[in-house]
mmJSON file of the N, C-alpha and C atoms, coordinates in Angstrom:
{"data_MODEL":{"atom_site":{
"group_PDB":["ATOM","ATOM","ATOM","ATOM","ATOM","ATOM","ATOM","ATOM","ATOM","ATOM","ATOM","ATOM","ATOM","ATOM","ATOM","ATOM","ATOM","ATOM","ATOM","ATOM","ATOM","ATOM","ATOM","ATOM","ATOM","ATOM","ATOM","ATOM","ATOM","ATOM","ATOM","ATOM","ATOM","ATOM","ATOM","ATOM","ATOM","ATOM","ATOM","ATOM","ATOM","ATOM","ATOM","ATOM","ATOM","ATOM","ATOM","ATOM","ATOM","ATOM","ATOM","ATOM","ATOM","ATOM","ATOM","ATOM","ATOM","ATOM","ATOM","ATOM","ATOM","ATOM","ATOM","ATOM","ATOM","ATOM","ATOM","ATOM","ATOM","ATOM","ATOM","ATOM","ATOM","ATOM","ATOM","ATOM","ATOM","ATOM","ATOM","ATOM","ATOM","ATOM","ATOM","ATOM","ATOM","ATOM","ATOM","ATOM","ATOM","ATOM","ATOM","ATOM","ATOM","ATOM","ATOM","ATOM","ATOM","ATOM","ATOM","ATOM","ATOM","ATOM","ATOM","ATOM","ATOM","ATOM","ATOM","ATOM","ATOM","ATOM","ATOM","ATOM","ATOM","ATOM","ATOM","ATOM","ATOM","ATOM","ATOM","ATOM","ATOM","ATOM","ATOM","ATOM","ATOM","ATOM","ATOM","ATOM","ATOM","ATOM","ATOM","ATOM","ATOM","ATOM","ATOM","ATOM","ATOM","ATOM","ATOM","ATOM","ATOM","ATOM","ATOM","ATOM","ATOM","ATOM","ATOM","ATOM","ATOM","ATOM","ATOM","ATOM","ATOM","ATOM","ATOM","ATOM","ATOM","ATOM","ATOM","ATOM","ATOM","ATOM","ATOM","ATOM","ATOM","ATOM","ATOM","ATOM","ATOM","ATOM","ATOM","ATOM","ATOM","ATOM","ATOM","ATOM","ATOM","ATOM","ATOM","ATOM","ATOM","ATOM","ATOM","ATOM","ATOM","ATOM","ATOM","ATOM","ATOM","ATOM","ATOM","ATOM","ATOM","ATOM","ATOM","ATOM","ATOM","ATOM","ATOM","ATOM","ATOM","ATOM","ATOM","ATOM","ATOM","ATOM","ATOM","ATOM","ATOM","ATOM"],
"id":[1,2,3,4,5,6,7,8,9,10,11,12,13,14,15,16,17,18,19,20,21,22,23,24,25,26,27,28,29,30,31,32,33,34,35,36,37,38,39,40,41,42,43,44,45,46,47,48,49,50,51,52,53,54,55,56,57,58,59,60,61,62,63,64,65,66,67,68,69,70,71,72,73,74,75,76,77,78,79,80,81,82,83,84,85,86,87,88,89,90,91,92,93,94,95,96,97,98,99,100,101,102,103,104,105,106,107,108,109,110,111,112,113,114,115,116,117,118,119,120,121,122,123,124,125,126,127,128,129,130,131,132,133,134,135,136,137,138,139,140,141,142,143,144,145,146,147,148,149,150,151,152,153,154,155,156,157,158,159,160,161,162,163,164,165,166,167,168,169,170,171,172,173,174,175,176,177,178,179,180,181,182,183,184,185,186,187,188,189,190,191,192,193,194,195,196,197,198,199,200,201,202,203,204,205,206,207,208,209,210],
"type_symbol":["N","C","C","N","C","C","N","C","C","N","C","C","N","C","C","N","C","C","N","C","C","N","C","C","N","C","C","N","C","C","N","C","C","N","C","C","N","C","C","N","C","C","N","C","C","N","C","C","N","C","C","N","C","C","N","C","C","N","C","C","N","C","C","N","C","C","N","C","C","N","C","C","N","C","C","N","C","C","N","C","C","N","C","C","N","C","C","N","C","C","N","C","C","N","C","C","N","C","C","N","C","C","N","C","C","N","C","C","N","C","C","N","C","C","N","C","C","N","C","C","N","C","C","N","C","C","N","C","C","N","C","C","N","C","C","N","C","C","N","C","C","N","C","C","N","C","C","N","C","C","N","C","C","N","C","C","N","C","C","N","C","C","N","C","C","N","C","C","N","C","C","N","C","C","N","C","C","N","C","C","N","C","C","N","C","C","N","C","C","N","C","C","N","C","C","N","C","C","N","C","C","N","C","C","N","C","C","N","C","C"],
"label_atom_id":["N","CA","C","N","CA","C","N","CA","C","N","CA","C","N","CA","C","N","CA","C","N","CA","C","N","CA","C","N","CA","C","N","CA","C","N","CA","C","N","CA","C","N","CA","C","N","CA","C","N","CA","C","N","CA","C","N","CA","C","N","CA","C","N","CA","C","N","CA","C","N","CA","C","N","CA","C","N","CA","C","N","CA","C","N","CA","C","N","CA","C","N","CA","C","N","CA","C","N","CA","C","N","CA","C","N","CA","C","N","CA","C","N","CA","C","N","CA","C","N","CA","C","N","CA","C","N","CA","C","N","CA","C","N","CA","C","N","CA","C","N","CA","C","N","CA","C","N","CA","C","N","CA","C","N","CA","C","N","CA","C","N","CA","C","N","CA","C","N","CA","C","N","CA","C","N","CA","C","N","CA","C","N","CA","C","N","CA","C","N","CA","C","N","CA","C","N","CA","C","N","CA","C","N","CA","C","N","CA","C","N","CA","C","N","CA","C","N","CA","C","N","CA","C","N","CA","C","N","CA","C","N","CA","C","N","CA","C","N","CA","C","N","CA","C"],
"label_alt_id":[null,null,null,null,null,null,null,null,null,null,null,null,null,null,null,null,null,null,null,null,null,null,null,null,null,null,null,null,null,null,null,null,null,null,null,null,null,null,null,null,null,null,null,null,null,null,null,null,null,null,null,null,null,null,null,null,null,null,null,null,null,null,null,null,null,null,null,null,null,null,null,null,null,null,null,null,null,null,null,null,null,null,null,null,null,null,null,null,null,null,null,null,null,null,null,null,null,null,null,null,null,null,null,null,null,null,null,null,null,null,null,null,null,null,null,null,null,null,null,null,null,null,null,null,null,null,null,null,null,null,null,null,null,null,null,null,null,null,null,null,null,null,null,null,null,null,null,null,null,null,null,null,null,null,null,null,null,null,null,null,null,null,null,null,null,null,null,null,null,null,null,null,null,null,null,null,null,null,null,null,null,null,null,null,null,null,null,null,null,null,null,null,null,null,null,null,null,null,null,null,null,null,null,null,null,null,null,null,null,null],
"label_comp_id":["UNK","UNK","UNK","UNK","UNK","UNK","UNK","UNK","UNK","UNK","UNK","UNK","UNK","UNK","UNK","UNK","UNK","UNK","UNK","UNK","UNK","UNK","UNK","UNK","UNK","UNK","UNK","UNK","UNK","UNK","UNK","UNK","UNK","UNK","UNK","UNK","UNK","UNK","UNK","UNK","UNK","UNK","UNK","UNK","UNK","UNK","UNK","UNK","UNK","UNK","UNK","UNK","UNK","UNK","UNK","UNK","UNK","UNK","UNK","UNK","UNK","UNK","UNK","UNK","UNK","UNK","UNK","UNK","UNK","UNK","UNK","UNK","UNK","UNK","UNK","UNK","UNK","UNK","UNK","UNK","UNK","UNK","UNK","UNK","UNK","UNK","UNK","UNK","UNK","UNK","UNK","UNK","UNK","UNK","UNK","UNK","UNK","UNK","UNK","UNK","UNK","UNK","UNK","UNK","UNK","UNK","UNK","UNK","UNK","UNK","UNK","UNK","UNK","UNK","UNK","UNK","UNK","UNK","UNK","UNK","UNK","UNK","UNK","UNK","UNK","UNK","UNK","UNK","UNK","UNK","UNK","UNK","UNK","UNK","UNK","UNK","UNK","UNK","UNK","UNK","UNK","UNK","UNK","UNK","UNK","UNK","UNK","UNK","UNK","UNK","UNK","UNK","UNK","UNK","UNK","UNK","UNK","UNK","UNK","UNK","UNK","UNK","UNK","UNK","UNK","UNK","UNK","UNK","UNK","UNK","UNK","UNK","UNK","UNK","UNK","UNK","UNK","UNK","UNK","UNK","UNK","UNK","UNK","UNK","UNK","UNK","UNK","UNK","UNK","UNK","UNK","UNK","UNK","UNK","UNK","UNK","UNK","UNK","UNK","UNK","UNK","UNK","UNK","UNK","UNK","UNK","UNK","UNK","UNK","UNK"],
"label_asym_id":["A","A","A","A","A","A","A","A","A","A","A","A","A","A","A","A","A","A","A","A","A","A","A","A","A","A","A","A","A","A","A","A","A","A","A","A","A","A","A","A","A","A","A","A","A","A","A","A","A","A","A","A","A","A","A","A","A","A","A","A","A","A","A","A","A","A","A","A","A","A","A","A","A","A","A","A","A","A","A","A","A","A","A","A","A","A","A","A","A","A","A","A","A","A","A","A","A","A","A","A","A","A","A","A","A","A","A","A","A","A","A","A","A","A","A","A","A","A","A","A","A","A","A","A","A","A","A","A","A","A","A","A","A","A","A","A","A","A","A","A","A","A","A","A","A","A","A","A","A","A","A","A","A","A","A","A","A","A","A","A","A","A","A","A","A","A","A","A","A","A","A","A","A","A","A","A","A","A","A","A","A","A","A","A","A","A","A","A","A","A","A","A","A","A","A","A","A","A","A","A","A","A","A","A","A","A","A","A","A","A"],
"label_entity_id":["1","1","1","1","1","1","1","1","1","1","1","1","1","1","1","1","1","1","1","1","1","1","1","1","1","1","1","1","1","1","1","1","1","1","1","1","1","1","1","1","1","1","1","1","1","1","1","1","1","1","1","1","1","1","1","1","1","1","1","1","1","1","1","1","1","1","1","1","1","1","1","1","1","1","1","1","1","1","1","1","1","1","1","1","1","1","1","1","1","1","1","1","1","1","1","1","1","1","1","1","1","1","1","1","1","1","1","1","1","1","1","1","1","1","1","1","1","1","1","1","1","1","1","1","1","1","1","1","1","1","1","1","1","1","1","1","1","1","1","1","1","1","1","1","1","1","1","1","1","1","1","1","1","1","1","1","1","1","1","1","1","1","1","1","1","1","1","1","1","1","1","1","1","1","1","1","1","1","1","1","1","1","1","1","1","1","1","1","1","1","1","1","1","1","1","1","1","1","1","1","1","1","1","1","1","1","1","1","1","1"],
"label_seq_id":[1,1,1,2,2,2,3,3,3,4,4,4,5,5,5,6,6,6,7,7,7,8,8,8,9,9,9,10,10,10,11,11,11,12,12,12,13,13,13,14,14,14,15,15,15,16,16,16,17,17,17,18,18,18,19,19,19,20,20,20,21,21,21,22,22,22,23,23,23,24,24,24,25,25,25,26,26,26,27,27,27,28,28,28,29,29,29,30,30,30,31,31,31,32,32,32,33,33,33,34,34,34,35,35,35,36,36,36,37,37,37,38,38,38,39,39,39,40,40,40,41,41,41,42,42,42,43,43,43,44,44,44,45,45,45,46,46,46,47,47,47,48,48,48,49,49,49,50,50,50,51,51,51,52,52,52,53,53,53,54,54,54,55,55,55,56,56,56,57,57,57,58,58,58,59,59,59,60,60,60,61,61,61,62,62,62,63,63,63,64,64,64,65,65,65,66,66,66,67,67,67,68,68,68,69,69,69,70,70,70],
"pdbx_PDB_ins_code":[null,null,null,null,null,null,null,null,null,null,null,null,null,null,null,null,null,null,null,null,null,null,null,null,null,null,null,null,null,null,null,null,null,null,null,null,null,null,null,null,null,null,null,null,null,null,null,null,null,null,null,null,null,null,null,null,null,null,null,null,null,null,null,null,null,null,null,null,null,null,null,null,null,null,null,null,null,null,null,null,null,null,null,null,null,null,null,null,null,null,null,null,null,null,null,null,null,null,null,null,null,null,null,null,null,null,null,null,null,null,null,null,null,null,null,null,null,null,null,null,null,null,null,null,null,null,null,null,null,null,null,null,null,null,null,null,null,null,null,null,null,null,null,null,null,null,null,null,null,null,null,null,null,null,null,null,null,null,null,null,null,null,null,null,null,null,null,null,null,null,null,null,null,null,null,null,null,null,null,null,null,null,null,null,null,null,null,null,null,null,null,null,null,null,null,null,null,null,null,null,null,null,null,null,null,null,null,null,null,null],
"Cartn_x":[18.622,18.549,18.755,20.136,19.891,18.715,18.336,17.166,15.874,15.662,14.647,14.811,15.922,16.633,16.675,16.252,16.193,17.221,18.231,19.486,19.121,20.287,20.088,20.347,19.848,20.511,21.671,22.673,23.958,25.11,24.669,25.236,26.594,27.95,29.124,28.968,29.336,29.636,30.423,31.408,31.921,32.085,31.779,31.953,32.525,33.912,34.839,34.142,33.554,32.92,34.063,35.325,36.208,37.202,37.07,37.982,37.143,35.691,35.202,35.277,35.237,35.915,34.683,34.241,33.346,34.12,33.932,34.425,34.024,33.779,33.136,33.854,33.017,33.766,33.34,34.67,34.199,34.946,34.439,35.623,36.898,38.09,39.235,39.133,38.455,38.53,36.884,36.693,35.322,34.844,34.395,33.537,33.208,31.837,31.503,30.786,31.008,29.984,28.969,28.118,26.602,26.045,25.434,24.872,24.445,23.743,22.864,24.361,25.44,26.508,26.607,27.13,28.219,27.225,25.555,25.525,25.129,25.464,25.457,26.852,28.094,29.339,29.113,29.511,29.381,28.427,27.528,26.903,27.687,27.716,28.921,30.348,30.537,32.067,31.53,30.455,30.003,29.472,29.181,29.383,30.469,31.488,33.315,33.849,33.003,33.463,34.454,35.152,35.966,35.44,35.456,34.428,35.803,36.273,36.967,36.465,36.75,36.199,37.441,37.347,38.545,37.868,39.109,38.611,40.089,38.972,39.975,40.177,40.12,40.062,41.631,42.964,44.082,44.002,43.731,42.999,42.877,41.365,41.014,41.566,42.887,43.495,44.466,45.128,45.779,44.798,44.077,43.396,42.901,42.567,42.616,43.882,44.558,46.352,46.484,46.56,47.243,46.038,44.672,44.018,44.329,44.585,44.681,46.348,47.103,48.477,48.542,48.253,47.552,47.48],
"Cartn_y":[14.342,15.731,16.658,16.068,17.18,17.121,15.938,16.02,16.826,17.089,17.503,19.314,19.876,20.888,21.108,20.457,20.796,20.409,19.756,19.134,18.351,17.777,16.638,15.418,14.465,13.021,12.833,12.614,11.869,12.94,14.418,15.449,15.113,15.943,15.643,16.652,16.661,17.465,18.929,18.973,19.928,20.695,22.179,22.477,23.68,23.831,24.971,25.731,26.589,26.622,27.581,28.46,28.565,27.619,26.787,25.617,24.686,24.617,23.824,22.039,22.295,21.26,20.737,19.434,18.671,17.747,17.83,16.285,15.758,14.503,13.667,12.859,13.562,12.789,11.511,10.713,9.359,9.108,8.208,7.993,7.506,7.976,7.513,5.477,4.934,3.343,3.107,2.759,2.117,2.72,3.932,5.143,4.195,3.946,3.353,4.608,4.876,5.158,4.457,5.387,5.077,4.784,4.151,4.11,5.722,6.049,7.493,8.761,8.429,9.492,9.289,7.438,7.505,8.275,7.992,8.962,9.973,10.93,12.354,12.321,12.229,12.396,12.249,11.265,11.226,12.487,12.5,13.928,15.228,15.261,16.568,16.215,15.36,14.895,15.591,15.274,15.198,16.74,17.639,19.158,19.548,19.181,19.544,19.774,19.293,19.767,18.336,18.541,17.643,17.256,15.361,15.168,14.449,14.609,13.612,12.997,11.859,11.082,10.95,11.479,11.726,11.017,10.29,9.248,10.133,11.11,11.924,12.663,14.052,15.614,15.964,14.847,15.1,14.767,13.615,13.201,14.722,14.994,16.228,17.233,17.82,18.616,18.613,17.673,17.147,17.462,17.162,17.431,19.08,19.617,21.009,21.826,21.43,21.92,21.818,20.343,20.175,21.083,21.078,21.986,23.325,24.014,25.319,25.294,24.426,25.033,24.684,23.991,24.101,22.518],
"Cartn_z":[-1.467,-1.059,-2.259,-2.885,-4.272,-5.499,-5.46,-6.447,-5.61,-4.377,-3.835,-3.98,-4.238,-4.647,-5.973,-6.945,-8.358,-9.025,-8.621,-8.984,-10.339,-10.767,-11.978,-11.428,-11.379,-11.028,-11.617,-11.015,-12.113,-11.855,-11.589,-12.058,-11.045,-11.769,-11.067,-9.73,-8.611,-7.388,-7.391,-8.458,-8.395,-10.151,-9.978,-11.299,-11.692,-12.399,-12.867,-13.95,-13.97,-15.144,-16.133,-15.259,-16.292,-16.893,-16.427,-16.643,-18.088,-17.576,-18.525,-17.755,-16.582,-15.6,-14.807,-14.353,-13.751,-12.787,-11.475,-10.716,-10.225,-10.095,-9.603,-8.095,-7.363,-5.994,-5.405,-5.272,-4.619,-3.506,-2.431,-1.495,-1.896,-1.749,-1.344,-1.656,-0.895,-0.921,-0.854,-2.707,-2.528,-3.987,-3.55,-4.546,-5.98,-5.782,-7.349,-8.375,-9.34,-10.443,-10.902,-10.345,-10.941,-12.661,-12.762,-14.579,-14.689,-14.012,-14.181,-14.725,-13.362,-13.432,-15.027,-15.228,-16.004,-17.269,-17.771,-18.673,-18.667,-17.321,-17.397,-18.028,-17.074,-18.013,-19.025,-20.095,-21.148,-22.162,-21.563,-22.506,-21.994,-21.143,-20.375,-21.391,-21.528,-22.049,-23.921,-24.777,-25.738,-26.079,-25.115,-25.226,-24.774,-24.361,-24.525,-23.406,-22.158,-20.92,-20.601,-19.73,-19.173,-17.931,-17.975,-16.43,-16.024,-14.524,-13.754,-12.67,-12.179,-11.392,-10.545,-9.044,-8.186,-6.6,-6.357,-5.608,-3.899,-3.566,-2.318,-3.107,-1.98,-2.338,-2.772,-2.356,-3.284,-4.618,-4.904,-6.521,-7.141,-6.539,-7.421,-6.909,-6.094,-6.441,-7.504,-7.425,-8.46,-9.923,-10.249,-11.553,-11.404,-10.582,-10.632,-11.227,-10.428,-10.217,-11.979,-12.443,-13.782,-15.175,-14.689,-15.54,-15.74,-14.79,-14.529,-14.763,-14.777,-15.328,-16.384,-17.645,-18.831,-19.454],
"occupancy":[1.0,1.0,1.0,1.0,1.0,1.0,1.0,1.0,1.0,1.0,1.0,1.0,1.0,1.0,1.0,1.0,1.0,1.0,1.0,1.0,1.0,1.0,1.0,1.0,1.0,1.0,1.0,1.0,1.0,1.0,1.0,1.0,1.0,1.0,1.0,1.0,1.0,1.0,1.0,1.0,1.0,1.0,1.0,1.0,1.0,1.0,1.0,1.0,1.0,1.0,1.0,1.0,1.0,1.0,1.0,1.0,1.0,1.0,1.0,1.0,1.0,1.0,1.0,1.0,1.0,1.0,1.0,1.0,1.0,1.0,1.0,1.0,1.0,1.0,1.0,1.0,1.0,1.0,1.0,1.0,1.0,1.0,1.0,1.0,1.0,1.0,1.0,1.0,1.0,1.0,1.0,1.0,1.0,1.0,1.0,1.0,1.0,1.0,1.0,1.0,1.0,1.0,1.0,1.0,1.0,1.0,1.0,1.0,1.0,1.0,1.0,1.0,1.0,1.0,1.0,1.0,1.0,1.0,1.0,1.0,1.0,1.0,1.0,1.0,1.0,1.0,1.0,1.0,1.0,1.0,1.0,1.0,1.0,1.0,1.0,1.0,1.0,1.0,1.0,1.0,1.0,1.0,1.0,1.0,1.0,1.0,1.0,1.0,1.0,1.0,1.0,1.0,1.0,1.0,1.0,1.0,1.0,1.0,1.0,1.0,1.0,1.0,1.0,1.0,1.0,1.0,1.0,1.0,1.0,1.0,1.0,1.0,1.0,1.0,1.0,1.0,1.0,1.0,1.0,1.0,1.0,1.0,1.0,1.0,1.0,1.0,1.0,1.0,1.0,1.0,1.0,1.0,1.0,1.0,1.0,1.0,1.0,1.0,1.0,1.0,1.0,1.0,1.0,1.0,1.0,1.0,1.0,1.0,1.0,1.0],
"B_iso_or_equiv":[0.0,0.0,0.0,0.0,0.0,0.0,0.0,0.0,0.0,0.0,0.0,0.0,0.0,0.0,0.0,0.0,0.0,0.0,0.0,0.0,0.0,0.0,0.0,0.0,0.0,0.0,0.0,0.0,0.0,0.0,0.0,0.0,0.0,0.0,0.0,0.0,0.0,0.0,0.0,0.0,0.0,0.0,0.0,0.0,0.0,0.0,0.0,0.0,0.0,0.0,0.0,0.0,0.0,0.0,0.0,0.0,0.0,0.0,0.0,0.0,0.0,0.0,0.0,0.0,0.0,0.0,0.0,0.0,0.0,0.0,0.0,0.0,0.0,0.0,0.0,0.0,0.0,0.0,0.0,0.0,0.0,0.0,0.0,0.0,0.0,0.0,0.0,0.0,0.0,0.0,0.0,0.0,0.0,0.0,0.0,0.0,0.0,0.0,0.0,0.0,0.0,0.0,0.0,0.0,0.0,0.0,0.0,0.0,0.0,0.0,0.0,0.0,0.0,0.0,0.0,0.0,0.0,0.0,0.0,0.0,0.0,0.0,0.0,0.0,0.0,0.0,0.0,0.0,0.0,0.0,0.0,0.0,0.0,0.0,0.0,0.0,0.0,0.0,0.0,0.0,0.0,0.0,0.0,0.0,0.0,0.0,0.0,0.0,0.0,0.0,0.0,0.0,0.0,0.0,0.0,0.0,0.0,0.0,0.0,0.0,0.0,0.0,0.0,0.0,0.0,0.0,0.0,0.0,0.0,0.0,0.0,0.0,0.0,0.0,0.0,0.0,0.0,0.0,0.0,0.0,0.0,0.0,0.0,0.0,0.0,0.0,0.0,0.0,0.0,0.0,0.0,0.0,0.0,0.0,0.0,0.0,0.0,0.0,0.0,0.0,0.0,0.0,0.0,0.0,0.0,0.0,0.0,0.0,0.0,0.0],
"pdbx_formal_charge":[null,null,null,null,null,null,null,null,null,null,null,null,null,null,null,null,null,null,null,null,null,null,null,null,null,null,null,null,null,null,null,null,null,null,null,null,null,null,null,null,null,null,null,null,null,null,null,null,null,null,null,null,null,null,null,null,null,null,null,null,null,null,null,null,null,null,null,null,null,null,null,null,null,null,null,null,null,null,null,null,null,null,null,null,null,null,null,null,null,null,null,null,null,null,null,null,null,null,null,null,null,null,null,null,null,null,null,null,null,null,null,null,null,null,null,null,null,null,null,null,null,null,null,null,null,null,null,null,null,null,null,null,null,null,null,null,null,null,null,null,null,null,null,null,null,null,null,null,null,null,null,null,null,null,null,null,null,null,null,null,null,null,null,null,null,null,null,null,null,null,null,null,null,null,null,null,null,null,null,null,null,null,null,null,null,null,null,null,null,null,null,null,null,null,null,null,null,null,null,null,null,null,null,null,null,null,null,null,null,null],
"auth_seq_id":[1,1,1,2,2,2,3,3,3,4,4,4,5,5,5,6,6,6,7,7,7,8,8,8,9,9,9,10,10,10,11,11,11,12,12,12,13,13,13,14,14,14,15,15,15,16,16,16,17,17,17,18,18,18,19,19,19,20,20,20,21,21,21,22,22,22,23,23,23,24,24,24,25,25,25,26,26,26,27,27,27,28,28,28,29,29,29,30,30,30,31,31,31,32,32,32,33,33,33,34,34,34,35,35,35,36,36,36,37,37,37,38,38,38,39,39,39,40,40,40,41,41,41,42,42,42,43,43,43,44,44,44,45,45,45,46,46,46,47,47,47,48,48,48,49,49,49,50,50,50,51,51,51,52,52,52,53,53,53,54,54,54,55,55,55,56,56,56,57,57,57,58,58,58,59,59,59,60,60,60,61,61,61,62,62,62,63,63,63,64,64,64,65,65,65,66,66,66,67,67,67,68,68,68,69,69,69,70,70,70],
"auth_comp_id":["UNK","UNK","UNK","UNK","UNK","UNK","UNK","UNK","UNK","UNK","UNK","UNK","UNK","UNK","UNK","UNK","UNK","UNK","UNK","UNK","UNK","UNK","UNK","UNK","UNK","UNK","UNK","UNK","UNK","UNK","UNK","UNK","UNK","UNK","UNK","UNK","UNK","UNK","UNK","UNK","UNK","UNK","UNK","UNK","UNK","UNK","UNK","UNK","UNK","UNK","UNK","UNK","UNK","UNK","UNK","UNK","UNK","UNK","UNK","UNK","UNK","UNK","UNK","UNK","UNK","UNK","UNK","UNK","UNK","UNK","UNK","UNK","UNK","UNK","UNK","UNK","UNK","UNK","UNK","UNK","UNK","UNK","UNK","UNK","UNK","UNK","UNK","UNK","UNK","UNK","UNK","UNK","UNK","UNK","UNK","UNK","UNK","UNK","UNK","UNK","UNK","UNK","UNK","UNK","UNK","UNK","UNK","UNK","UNK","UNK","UNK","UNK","UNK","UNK","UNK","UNK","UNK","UNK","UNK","UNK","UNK","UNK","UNK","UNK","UNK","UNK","UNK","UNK","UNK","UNK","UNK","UNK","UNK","UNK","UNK","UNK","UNK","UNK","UNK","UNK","UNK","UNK","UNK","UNK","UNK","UNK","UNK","UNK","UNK","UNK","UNK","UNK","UNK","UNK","UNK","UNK","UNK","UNK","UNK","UNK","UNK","UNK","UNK","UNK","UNK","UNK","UNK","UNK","UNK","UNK","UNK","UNK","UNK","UNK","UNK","UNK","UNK","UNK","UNK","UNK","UNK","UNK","UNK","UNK","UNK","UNK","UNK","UNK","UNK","UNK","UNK","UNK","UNK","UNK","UNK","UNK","UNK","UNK","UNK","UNK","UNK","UNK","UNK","UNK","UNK","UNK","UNK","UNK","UNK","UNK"],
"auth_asym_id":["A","A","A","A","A","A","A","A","A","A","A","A","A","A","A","A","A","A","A","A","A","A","A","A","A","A","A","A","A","A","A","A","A","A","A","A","A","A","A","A","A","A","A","A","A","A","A","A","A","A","A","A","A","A","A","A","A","A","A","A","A","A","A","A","A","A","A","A","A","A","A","A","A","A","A","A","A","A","A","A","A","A","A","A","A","A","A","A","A","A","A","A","A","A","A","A","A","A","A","A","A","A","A","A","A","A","A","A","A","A","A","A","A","A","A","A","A","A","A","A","A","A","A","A","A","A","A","A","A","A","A","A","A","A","A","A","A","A","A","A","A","A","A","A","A","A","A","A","A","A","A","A","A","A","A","A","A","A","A","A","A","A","A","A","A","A","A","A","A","A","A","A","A","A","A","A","A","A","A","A","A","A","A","A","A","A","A","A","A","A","A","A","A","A","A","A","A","A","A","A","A","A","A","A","A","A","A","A","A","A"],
"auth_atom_id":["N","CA","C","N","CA","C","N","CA","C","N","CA","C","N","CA","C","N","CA","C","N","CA","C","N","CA","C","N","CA","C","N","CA","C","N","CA","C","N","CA","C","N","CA","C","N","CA","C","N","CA","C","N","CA","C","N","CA","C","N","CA","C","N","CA","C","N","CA","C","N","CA","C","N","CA","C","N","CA","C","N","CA","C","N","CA","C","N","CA","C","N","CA","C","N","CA","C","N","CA","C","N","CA","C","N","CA","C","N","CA","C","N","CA","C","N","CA","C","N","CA","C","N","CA","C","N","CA","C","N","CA","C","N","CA","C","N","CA","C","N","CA","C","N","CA","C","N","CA","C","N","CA","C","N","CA","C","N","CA","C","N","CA","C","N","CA","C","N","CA","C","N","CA","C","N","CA","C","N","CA","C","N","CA","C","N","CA","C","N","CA","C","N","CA","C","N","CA","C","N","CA","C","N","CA","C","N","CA","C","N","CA","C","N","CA","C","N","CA","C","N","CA","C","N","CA","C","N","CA","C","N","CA","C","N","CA","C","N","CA","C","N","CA","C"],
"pdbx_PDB_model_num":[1,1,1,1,1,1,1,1,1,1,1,1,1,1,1,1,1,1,1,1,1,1,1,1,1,1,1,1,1,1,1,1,1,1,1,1,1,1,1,1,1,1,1,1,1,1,1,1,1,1,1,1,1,1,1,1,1,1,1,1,1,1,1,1,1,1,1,1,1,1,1,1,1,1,1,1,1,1,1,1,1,1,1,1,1,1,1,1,1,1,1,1,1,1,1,1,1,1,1,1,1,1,1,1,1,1,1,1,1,1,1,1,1,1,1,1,1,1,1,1,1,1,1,1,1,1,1,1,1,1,1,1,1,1,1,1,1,1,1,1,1,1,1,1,1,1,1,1,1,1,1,1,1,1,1,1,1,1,1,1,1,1,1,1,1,1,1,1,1,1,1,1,1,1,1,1,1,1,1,1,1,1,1,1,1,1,1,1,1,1,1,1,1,1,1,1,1,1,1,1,1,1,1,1,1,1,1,1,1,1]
}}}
């Protein structure tokens, strides 16, 4: 569906753009990374953004929370 939308393959789900922040959501029990994700991250990681891979929406609050308090 998102590539039919103009999306990027790979691209992370969520994005801070004041943060400089990318997350990658997976289920809670399971969530694999894709080859495609892992080298979008990596080039996202290689222009200075920070990618996390958060497995449950506490995960990535938790990495929100600790970005934004510095």
């Amino acid at each position: 569906k998102r590539k039919q939308q103009g999306m990027l393959i790979g691209c992370p789900d969520l994005f801070l753009p004041k943060y400089k922040l990318f997350i990658e959501m997976k289920r809670r029990d399971g969530g694999v990374v894709s080859e495609q994700q892992k080298e979008i991250h990596e080039l996202l990681r290689s222009y200075g953004y920070t990618v996390a891979i958060c497995h449950g929406a506490k995960e990535a609050y938790d990495v929100v929370k600790e970005k934004i308090n510095g």
